[in-house]
VOGU-3710 file (C-alpha; in Angstrom, 3 decimals, decimal comma):
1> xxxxxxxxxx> 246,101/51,045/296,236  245,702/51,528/292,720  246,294/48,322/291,409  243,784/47,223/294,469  241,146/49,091/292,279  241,845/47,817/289,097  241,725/44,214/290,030  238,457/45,342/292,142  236,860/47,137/288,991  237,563/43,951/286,841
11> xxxxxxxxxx> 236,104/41,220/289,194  232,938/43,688/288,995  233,192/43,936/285,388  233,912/40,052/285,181  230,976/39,239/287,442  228,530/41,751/286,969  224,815/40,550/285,798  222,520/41,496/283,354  218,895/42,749/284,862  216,566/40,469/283,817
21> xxxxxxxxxx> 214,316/42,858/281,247  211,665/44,471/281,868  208,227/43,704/279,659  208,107/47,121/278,163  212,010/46,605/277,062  210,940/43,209/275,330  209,232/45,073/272,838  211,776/47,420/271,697  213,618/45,423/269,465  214,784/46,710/265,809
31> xxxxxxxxxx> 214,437/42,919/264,484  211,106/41,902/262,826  208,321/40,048/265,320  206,987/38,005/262,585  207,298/34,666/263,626  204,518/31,672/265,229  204,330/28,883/266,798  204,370/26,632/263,251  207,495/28,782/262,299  209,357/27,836/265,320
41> xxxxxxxxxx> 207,873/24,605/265,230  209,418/23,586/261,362  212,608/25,897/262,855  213,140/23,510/265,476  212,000/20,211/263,567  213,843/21,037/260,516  217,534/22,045/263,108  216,798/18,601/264,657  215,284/16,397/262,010  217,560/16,394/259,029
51> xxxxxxxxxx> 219,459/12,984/256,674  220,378/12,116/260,215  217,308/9,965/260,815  218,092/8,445/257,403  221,180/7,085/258,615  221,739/7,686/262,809  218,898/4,720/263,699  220,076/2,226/261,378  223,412/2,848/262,322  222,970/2,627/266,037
61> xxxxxxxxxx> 221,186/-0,451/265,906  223,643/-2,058/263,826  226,505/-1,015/266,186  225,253/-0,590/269,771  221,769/-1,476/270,505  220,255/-4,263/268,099  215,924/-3,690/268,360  215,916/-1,832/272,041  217,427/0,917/270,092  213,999/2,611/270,505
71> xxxxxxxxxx> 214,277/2,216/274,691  217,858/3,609/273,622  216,084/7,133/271,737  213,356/7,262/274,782  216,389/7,251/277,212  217,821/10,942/275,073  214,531/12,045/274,450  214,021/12,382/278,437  217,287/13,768/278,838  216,648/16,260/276,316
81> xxxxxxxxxx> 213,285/17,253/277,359  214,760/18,105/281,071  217,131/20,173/278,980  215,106/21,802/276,813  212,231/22,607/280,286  215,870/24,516/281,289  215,692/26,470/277,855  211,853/26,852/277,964  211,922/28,269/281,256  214,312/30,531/280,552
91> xxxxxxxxxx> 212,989/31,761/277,239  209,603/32,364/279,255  211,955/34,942/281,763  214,293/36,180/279,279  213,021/36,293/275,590  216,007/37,815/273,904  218,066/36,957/270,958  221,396/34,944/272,070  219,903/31,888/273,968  222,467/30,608/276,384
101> xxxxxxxxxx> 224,504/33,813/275,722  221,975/35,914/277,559  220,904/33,349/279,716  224,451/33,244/281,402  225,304/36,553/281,066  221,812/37,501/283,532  222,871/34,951/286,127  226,364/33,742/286,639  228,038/37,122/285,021  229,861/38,793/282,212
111> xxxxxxxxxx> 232,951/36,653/282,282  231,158/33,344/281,750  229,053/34,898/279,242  231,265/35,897/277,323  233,016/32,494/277,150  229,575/30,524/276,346  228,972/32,936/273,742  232,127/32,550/271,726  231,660/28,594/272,409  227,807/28,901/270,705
121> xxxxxxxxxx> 229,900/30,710/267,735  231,761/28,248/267,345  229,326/25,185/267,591  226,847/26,596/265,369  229,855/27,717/262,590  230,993/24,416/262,839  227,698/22,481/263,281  226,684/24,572/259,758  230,000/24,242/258,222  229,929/20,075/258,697
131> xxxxxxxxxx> 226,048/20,168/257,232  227,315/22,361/254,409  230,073/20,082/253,573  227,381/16,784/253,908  225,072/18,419/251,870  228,219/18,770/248,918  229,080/15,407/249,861  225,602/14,390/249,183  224,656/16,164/246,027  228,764/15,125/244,674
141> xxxxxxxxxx> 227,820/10,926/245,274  224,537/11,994/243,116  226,387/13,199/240,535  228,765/10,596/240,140  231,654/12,541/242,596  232,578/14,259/239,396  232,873/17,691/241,837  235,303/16,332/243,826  237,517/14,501/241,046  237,954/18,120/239,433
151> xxxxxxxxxx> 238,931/19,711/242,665  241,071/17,082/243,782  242,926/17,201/240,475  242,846/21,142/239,827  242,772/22,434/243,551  244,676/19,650/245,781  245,444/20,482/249,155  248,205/18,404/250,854  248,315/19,760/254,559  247,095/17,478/257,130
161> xxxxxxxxxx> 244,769/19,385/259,082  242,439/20,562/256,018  240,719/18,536/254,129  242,207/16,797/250,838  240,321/19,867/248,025  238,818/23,113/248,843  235,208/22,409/248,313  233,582/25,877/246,425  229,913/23,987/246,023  229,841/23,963/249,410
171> xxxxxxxxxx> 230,565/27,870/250,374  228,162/28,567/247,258  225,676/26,597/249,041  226,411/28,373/252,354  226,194/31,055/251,040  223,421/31,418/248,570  220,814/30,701/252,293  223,048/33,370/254,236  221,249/35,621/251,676  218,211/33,797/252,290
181> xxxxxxxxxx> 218,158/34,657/256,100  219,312/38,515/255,425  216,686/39,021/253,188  214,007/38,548/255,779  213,184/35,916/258,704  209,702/35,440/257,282  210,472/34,565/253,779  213,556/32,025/255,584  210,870/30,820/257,598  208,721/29,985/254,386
191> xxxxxxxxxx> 211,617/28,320/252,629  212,019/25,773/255,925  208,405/25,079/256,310  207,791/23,650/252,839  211,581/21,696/253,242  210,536/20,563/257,067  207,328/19,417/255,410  208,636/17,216/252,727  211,760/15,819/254,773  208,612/14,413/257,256
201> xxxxxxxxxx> 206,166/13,299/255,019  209,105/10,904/253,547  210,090/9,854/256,962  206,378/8,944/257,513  205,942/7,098/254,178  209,139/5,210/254,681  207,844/4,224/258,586  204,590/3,197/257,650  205,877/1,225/254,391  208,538/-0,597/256,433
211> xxxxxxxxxx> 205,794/-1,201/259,868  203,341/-2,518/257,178  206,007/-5,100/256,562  207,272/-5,826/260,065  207,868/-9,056/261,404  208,143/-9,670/265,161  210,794/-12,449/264,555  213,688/-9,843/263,945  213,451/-8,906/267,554  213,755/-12,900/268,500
221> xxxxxxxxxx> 217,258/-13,545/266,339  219,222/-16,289/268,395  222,926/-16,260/268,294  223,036/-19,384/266,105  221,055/-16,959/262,982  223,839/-14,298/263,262  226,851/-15,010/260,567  230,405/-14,734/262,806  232,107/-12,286/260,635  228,967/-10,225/261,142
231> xxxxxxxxxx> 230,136/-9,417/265,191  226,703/-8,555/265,907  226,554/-9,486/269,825  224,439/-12,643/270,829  221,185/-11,787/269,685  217,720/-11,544/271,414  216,233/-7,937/271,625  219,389/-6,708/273,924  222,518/-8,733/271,484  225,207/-5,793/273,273
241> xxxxxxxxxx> 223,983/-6,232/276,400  222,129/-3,037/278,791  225,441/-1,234/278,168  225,425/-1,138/274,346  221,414/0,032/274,754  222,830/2,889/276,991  226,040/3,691/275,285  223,435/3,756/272,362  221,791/6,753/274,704  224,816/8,071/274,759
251> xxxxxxxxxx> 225,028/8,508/271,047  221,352/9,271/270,263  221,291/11,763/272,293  222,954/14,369/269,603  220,091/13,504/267,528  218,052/15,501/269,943  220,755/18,793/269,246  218,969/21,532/267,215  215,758/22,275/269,303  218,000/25,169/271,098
261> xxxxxxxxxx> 217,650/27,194/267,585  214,535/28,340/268,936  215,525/29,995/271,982  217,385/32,301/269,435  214,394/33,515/268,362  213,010/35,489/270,871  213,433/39,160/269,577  211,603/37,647/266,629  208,434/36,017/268,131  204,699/37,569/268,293
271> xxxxxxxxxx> 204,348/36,445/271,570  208,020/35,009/272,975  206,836/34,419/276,414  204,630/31,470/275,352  205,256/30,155/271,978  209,106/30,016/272,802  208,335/27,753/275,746  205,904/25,459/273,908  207,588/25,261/270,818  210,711/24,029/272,396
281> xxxxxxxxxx> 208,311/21,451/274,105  206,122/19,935/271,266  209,669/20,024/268,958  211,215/17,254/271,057  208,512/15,460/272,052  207,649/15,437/268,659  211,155/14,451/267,299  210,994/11,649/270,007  208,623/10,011/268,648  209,446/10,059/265,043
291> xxxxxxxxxx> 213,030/8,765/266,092  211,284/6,014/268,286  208,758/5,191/265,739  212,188/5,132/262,933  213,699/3,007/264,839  211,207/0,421/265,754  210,151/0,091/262,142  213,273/-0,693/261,508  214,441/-3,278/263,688  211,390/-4,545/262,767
301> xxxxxxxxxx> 211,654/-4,957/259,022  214,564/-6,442/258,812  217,033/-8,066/261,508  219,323/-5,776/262,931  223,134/-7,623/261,653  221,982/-7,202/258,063  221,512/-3,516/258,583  223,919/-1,022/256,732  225,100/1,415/259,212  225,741/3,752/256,420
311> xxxxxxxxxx> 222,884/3,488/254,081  220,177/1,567/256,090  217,145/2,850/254,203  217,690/2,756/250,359  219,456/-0,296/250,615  216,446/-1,864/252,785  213,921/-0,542/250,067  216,192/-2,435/247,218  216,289/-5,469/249,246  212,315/-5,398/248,797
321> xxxxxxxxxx> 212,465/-5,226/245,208  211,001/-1,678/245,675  213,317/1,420/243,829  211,478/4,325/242,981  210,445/4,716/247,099  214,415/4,905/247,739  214,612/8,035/245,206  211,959/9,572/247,855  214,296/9,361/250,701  216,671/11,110/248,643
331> xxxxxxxxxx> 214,711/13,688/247,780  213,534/13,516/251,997  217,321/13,744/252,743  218,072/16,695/250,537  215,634/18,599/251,843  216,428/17,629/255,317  220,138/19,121/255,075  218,579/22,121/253,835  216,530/22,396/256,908  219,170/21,476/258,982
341> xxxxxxxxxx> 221,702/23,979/257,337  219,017/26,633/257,647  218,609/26,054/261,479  222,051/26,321/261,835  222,780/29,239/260,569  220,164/30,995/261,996  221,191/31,585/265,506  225,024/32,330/264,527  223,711/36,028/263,546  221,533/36,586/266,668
351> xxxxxxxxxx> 224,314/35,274/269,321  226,847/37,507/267,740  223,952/40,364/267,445  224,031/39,621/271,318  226,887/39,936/272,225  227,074/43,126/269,903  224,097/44,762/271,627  225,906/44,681/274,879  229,539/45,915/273,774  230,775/42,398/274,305
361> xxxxxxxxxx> 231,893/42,656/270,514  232,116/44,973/268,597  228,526/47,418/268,413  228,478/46,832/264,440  227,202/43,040/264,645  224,227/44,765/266,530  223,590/46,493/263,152  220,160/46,009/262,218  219,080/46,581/258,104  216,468/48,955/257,956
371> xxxxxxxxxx> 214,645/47,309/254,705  214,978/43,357/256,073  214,347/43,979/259,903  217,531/41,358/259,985  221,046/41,141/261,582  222,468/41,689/258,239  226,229/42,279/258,974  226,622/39,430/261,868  224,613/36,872/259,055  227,224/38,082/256,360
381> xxxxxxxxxx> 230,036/37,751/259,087  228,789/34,608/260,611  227,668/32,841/256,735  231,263/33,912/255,343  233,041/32,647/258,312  230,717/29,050/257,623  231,572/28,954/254,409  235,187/29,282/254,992  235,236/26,199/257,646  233,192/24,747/255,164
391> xxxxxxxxxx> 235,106/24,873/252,360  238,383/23,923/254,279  237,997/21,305/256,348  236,165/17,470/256,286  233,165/15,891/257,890  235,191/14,089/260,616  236,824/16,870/261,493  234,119/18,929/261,988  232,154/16,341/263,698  234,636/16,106/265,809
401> xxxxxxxxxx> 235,216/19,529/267,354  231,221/20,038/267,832  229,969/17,587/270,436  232,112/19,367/273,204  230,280/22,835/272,718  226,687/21,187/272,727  227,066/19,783/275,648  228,773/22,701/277,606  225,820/24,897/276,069  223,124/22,406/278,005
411> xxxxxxxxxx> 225,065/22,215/281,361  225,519/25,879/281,330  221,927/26,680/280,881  220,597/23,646/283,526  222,915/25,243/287,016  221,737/28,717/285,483  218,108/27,991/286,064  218,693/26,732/289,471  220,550/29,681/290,306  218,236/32,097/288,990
421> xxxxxxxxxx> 215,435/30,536/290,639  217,190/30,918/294,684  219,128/34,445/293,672  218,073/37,102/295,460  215,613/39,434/293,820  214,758/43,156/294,898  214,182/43,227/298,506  212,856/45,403/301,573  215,963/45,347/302,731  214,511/42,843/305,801
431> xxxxxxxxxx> 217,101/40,251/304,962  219,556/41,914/303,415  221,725/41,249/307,047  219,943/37,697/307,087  223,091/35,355/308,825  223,545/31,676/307,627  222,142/29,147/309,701  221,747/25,106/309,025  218,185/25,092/310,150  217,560/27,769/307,291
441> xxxxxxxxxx> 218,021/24,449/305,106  214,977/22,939/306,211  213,295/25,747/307,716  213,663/28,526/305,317  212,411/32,189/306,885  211,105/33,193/303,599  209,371/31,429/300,713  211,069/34,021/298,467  215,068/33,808/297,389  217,667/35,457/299,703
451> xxxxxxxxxx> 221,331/36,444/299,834  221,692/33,555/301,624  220,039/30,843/299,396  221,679/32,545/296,614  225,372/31,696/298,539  223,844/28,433/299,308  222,748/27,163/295,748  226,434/28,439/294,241  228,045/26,647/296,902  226,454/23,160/296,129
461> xxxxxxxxxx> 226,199/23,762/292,606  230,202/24,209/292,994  230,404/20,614/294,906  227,992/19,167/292,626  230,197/20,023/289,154  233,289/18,800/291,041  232,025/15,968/291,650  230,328/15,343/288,267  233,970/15,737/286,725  235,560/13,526/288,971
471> xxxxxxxxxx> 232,653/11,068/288,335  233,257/11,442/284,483  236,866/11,217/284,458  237,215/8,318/286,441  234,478/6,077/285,095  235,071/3,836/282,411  230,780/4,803/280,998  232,616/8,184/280,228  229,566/8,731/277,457  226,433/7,410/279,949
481> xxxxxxxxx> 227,474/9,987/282,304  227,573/12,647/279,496  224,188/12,053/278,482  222,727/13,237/282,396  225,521/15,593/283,116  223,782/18,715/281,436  220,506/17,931/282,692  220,761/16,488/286,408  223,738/18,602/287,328
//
């Protein structure tokens, strides 16, 4: 009997909800409500939009796609916009620090919540900890790579999982904007606007310099133009084929990652309930169209075998006999990891602040300072713990281990909408005894959720993920499928 009511009390403790919060709740919140629609706006921009569209187009079209790498960034941009409708609908219920944290934990239960959470902690300390370690990597090449010449030769590391020096530019780096976000969200806000700003006025410069040279012939190559030991396909405007323009989805599609930063922001918005929503909108619709508008220009501007997938856009600017403009993407670049870093460390503190504010960790990351209106101790925690990863481990490595998390994040979010949509809300107690019938799936006796269509949804949605893994593990377009599996699940 007893150990009957401890494994009772922990299913209900495992799979208990969260009420959905009432209006008057939303506005009790210790954290400052300081931010717009531009904040959130260069917020999500600046998380999405950083040296990546310096070097993710050219490479992409080099490797994959050839010029329909543009239908390639439409094809992620869709899928991304169904996911981020998921986030904006859910930020328009539930307008609360912790994004897909909270989401979870008001519809499919503590348990799960808990596990999402810890997997956001870890995608966003290891998302900022790879930026981090770019941005050294970056400002090191600049330099002449004298940085890591003096830590390789004073501070080797020989174990195979780390990385081959401990890099200490890049924890100062981390660490000098986790002060910047625990002195105040406004003033962190400032720093990203003027950084978004620059980082897209040298993306625009470099599209319209290269469209004002475009030539529609680079989008015509024939297979007897392309050199053999280039391995560039067979030409024409698909040279890989329909399959490398969609496994070139595939890839684009983390270009998209970043626009979730703003659901973290709830606790911190004037007016969450609408300019959470419509920011997440306008940022990838926005970012779409910069990446499509990259991409085109160019594909256009030079034909796509003689592209460097590593440095597309300096070296396509030299080519020209034009060499200051190529010291303006670097500048655009710097200031885009900046952005990038700053958007990634910003919801680390407000997940764990989460998951603090309901006893899921420990009630000190819940701490709020009384003087910044910030999460100071979980942005300390959370920066330190960056820092550390940073410092630590490569690029590669931390690439590596970050895609997984993303993409668990968005699938998590998409079943919870459709499950809080058909779960049953406070009733009369009419239907409470309501028994399951098949006509009940076309003829519904209420136009408002149920028990019942709450059993039914969790049931399908049950089938439907089995099925989607079974589908992904046995097909050989392993990365097609991942692009639709966190939005059409």
């Amino acid at each position: 009997m007893a150990c009957g009511t401890i494994l009772k009390n922990m299913k209900d403790r495992m799979f208990r909800v969260k009420e959905l919060p009432s209006y008057e709740s939303l506005e009790k919140t210790g954290l400052a409500k300081v931010l717009g629609v531009v904040d959130l706006l260069s917020l999500g921009i600046g998380s999405t939009i950083g040296v990546g569209i310096y070097v993710i187009a050219g490479q992409v079209a080099r490797l994959y796609c050839g010029p329909s790498i543009f239908i390639s960034f439409l094809i992620a941009g869709i899928a991304s916009l169904l996911a981020g409708m998921c986030y904006a609908e859910f930020a328009a219920r539930v307008p609360r620090a912790g994004s897909a944290y909270v989401y979870s934990y008001v519809t499919v239960g503590e348990f799960m919540a808990f596990i999402i959470g810890w997997t956001l902690v870890l995608e966003h300390a290891i998302g900022s900890a790879a930026i981090t370690r770019a941005g050294s990597a970056y400002i090191d090449s600049v330099t002449g790579n004298k940085m890591s010449q003096f830590f390789r030769t004073y501070m080797p590391i020989d174990i195979s999982i780390f990385a081959s020096y401990p890099d200490l530019f890049a924890f100062s780096i981390d660490f000098v904007l986790t002060l910047l976000l625990i002195i105040g969200v406004k003033e962190s806000s400032r720093f990203n606007c003027i950084f978004t700003s620059i980082n897209i006025s040298m993306v625009l410069f470099t599209i319209g310099f290269f469209l004002s040279k475009a030539d529609i012939k680079n989008w015509q190559t024939e297979t007897k133009d392309i050199p053999k030991s280039a391995h560039a396909g067979t030409g024409g405007f698909f040279p890989y084929g329909v399959d490398g323009m969609l496994t070139g989805a595939a890839v684009t599609f983390y270009t998209y990652v970043g626009f979730d930063t703003v659901a973290t922001a709830g606790e911190e918005t004037k007016n969450p309930k609408r300019d959470i929503p419509l920011s997440i909108i306008l940022t990838i619709t926005i970012v779409a169209v910069i990446y499509i508008l990259m991409s085109m220009s160019l594909t256009l501007v030079t034909p796509y075998y003689k592209i460097d997938p590593v440095v597309s856009v300096p070296l396509i600017f030299d080519s020209m006999g034009w060499y200051i403009p190529k010291y303006f993407v670097y500048a655009g670049a710097f200031c885009g990891l900046a952005t990038s870093l700053v958007g990634a460390l910003f919801p680390l503190p407000r997940i764990l602040y989460a998951m603090g504010l309901d006893d899921v960790l420990f009630p000190f990351f819940a701490t709020i300072s009384e003087r910044f209106k910030t999460p100071a101790i979980a942005t300390l925690i959370g920066g330190t713990l960056t820092g550390l990863i940073a410092t630590m481990f490569s690029v590669e490595e931390l690439i590596s281990m970050y895609s997984i998390g993303t993409l668990q994040s968005y699938a998590l979010v998409s079943v919870c909408v459709i499950i809080l949509r058909y779960r049953q809300q406070n009733t009369d107690g009419k239907l409470e005894n309501e028994q399951f019938h098949l006509k009940y799936l076309f003829m519904p006796v209420s136009d408002k959720p149920t028990a019942v269509t709450e059993k039914i949804v969790k049931i399908v949605i049950t089938l439907m993920c089995m099925y989607k893994i079974i589908v992904l593990y046995t097909s050989n377009t392993k990365q097609i499928y991942s692009i639709f599996i966190s939005t059409y699940i």
